[in-house]
C-alpha positions in Angstrom: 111.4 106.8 60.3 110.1 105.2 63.5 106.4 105.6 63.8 104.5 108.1 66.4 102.8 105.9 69.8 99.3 107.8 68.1 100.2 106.1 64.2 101.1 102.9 65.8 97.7 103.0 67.5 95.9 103.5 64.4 98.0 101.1 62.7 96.7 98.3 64.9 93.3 99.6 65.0 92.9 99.1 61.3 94.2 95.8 61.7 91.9 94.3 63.7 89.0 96.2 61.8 90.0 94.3 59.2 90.4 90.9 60.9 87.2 91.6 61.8 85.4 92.8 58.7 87.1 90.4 56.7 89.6 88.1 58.2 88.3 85.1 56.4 87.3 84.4 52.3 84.0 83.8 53.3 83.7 87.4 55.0 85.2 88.9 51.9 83.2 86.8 49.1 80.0 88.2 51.5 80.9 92.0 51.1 82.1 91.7 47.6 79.3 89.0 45.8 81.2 86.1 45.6 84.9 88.4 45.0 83.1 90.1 41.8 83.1 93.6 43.3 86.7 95.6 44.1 84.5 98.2 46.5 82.3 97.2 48.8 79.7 100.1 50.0 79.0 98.5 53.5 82.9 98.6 54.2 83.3 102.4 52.7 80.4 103.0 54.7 81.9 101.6 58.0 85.2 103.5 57.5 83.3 106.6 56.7 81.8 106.3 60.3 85.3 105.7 61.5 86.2 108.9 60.3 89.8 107.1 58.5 88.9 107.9 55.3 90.4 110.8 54.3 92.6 111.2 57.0 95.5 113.1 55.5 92.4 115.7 53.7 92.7 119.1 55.1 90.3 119.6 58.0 89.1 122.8 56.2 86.8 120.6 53.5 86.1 117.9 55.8 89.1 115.9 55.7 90.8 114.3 58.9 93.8 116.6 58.8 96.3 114.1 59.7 99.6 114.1 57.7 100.5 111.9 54.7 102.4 109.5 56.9 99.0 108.4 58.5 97.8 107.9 55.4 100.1 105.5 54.1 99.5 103.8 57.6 96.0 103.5 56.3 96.5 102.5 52.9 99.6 99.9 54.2 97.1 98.0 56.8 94.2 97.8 54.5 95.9 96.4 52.1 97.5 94.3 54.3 93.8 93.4 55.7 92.5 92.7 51.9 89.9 95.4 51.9 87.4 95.7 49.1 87.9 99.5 48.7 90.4 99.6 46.0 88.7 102.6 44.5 89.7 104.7 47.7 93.3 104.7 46.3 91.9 106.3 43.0 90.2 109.3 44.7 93.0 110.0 47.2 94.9 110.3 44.5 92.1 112.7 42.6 91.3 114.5 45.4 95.4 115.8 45.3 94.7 117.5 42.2 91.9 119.1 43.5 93.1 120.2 46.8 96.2 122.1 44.7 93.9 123.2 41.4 90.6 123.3 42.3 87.9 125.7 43.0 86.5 126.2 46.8 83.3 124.4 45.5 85.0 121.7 44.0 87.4 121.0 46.9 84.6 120.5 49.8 82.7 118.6 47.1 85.8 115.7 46.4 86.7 116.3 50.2 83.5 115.5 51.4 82.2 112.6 49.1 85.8 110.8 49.8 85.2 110.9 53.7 81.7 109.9 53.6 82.9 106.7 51.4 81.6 108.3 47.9 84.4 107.4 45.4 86.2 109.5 42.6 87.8 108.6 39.4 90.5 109.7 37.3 90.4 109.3 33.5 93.5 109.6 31.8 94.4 107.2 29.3 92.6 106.7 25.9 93.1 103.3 23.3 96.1 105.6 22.2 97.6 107.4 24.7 98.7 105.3 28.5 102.0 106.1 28.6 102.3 109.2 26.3 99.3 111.7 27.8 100.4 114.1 25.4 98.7 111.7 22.4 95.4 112.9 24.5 92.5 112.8 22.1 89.2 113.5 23.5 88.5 116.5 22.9 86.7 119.3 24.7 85.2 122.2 22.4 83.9 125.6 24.2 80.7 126.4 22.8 79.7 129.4 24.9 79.3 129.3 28.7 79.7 125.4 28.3 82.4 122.5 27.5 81.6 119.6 25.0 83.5 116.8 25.6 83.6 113.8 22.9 86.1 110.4 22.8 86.5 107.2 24.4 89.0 106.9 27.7 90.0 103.4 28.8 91.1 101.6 31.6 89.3 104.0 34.0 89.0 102.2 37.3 86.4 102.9 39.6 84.3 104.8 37.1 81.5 102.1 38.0 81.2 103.6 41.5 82.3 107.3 41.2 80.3 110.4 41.4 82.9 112.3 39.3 85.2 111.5 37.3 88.6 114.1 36.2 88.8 114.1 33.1 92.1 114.6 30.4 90.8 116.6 27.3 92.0 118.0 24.1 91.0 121.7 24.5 93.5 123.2 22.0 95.7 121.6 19.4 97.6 124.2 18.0 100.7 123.8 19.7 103.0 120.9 21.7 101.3 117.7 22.5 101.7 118.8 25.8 99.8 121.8 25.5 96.1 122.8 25.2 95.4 119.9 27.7 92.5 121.1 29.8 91.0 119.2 33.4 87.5 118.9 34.0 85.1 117.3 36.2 82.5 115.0 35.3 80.0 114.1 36.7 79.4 110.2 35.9 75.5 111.1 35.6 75.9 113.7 33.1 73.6 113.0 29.9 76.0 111.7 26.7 78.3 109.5 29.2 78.6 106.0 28.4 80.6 103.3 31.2 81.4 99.8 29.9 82.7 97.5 32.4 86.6 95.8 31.0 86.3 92.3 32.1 89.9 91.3 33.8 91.8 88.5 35.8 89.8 90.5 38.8 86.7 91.6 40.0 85.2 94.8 37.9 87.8 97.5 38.8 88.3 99.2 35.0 85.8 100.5 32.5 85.8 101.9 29.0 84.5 105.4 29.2 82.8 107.3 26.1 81.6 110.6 25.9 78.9 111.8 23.1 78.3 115.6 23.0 78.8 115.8 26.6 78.0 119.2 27.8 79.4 120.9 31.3 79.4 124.1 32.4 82.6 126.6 32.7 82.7 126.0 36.2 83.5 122.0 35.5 87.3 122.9 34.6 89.9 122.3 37.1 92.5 124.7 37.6 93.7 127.3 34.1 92.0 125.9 30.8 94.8 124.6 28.6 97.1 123.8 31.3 96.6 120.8 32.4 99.8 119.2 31.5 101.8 121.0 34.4 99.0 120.6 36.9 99.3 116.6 36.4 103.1 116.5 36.4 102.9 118.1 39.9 100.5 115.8 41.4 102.2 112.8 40.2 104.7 112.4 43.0 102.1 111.6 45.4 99.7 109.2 43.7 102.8 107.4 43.6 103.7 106.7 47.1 100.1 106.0 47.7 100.5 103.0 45.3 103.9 102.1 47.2 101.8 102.4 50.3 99.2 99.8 49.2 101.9 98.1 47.4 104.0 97.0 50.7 100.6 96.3 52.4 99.8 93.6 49.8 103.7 92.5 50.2 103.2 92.3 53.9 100.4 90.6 53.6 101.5 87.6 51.8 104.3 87.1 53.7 102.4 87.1 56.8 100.2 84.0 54.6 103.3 82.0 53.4 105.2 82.4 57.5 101.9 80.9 58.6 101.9 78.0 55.9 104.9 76.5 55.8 104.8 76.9 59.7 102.1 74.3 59.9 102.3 72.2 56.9 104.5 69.1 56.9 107.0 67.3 54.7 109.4 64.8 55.2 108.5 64.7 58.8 109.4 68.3 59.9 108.0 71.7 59.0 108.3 72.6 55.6 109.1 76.4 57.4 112.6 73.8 58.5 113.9 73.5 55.4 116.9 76.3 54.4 116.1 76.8 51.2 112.3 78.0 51.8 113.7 79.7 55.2 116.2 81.8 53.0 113.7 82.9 50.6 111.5 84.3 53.1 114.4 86.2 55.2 115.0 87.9 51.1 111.5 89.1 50.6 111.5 90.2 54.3 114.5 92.3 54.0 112.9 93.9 50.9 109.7 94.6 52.3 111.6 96.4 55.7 113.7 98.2 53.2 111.1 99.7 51.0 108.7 100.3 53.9 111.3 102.8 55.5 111.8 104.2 52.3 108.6 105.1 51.4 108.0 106.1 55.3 110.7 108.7 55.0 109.4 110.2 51.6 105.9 110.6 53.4 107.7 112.5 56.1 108.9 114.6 53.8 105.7 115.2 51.9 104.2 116.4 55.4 107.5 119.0 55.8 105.9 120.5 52.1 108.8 118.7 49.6 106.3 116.7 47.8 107.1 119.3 44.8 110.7 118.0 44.8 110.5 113.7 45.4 110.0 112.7 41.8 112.7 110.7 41.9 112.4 109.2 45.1 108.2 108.8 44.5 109.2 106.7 41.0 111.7 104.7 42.9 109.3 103.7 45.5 106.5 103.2 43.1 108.5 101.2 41.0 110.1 99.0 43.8 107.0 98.7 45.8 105.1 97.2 43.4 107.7 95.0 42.0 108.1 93.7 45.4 104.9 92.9 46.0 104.4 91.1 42.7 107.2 88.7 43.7 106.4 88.0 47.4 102.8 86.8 45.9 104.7 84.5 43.5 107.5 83.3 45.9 104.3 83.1 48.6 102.1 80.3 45.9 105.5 78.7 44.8 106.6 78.0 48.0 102.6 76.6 49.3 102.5 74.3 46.2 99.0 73.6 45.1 97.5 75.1 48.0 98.7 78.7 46.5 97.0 78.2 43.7 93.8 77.3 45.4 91.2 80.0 45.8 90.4 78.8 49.4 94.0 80.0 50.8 94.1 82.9 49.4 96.9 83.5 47.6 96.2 83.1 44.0 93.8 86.3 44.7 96.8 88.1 45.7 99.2 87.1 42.9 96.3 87.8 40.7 96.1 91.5 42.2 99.9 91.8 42.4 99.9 91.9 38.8 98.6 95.1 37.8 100.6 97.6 39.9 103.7 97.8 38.3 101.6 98.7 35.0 98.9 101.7 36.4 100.4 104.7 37.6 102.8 105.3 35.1 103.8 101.9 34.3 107.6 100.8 35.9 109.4 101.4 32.6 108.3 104.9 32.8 109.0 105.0 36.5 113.0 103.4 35.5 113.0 106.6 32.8 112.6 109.1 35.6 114.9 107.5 37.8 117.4 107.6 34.7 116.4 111.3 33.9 117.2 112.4 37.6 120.5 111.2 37.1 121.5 112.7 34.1 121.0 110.2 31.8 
């Protein structure tokens, strides 16, 4: 789909705010301490004033009420600009299970912490249970007008900087695995709640989570107690094109590093950017990039014509291909800049390092290749 003259304004607005927050390594390493930190408050906090976070949240709770195709215009050019607000992604993506579950209260209250650069969390997966959510096994006990919540989750990113946190929780285990599943939110100050930082190949992004006798109120489940399952499955379509979104930005993004590489640097006597076989490769991963941008353009169309209910398909294939594409534009990127890719003052081993991981959170691409195979009969 061919972009509105508004959406390609924004596009290039973000751009140069992020040239100009942090066009360089040092600019970054300033924001983040050194490339520790994923988030960095003093960018949320500039975006916030902006008014582009939350730009596709409906107007009604304090959103921007855009459509989801300005969103991904967002998510695409800050990833492309290396922005520290990785956590963003993770409550856009929370925030969609509120806006169609939630409670009045608990709408403004995501709505309006995600706009003002407050972040939200998601915990899902336990030590048993990434892929299969149905082996769930913290478990949430009603004890009156209250919840007690006990377990461990892991690999819970941004639970370090969120004020809540939805929470997966055993309610009932009496029937499927896939029942008696209940949503709640948690505040990540509530007495009993433990957050251990995971240490990764990147700067803090995922924590181990445990909860000891935590206690909420009623009020703290999201949507019908015991049916979370089906709430999930419905939301799932469009956490995955926001991953796509952020995925092609990161592709874009070190493609735009490796054209301006071997466009300067010098072998042989000529411009390494000369030489057919590295011209070649770049014209691939090009291609691939155009192709899976329109594709995950179109599907965000649709989500703003109300079919998000009916891209699972389509949101698999794009979260699956998006990410995959990214991962090997990095690695074609530091292959074809030698030792410079790996160095940490050009850039690019940071973005292999962070190209890594998509094709595993978010339903990890194997799962993503199940659905795909599902759709089709298989």
């Amino acid at each position: 789909m061919q972009l509105s003259k508004e959406q390609q304004q924004f596009a290039e607005a973000v751009r140069e705010f992020c040239l100009r927050e942090c066009g360089t390594l040092a600019q970054r390493d300033a924001v983040t301490e050194g490339g520790t930190l994923s988030n960095s408050p003093q960018i949320l906090s500039k975006l916030a004033a902006l008014g582009w976070l939350g730009v596709s949240l409906p107007a009604e709770y304090g959103g921007g009420g855009a459509g989801f195709v300005d969103e991904c215009v967002f998510l695409e050019a800050t990833s492309r600009g290396l922005l520290p607000i990785t956590g963003y992604m993770t409550g856009l993506t929370a925030a969609q299970t509120y806006l169609r579950w939630g409670s009045e209260e608990q709408k403004k209250t995501i709505v309006s912490n995600l706009v003002a650069g407050r972040l939200e969390a998601i915990a899902l997966s336990e030590p048993g249970a990434g892929s299969d959510l149905g082996g769930v096994r913290v478990r949430s006990t009603r004890d009156g007008d209250e919840y007690v919540v006990n377990g461990q989750k892991t690999w819970i990113s941004a639970a370090h900087v969120a004020e809540h946190m939805l929470v997966l929780a055993r309610e009932d285990s009496s029937g499927t695995k896939h029942e008696g599943l209940t949503l709640l939110m948690v505040p990540t100050n509530t007495p009993g709640l433990e957050i251990r930082g995971i240490q990764t190949m990147e700067a803090h992004t995922v924590n181990d989570v445990f909860f000891t006798d935590v206690r909420l109120p009623a009020s703290a489940v999201v949507g019908r107690p015991r049916n979370a399952w089906k709430q999930l499955m419905r939301g799932l379509g469009v956490e995955r094109l926001i991953i796509a979104a952020m995925s092609l930005g990161a592709a874009q993004r070190a493609l735009d590093d490796v054209i301006a590489y071997v466009g300067q640097r010098e072998q042989f006597g000529r411009k390494i950017g000369s030489f057919q076989a590295l011209r070649h490769r770049i014209a691939d991963l090009a291609t691939d990039i155009e192709l899976a941008r329109a594709f995950v353009y179109d599907a965000a169309a649709r989500v703003d014509t109300g079919q998000e209910d009916d891209l699972a398909r389509e949101s698999a294939m794009a979260k699956m291909r998006c990410t995959e594409i990214a991962k090997n534009t990095a690695l074609e990127a530091m292959q074809m800049m030698g030792g410079y890719g790996y160095a940490r003052e050009y850039g690019m081993e940071g973005q292999v390092r962070r190209a890594l991981v998509p094709p595993i959170y978010g339903g990890t691409n194997e799962i993503q290749r199940e659905i795909i195979a599902k759709s089709l009969g298989l």
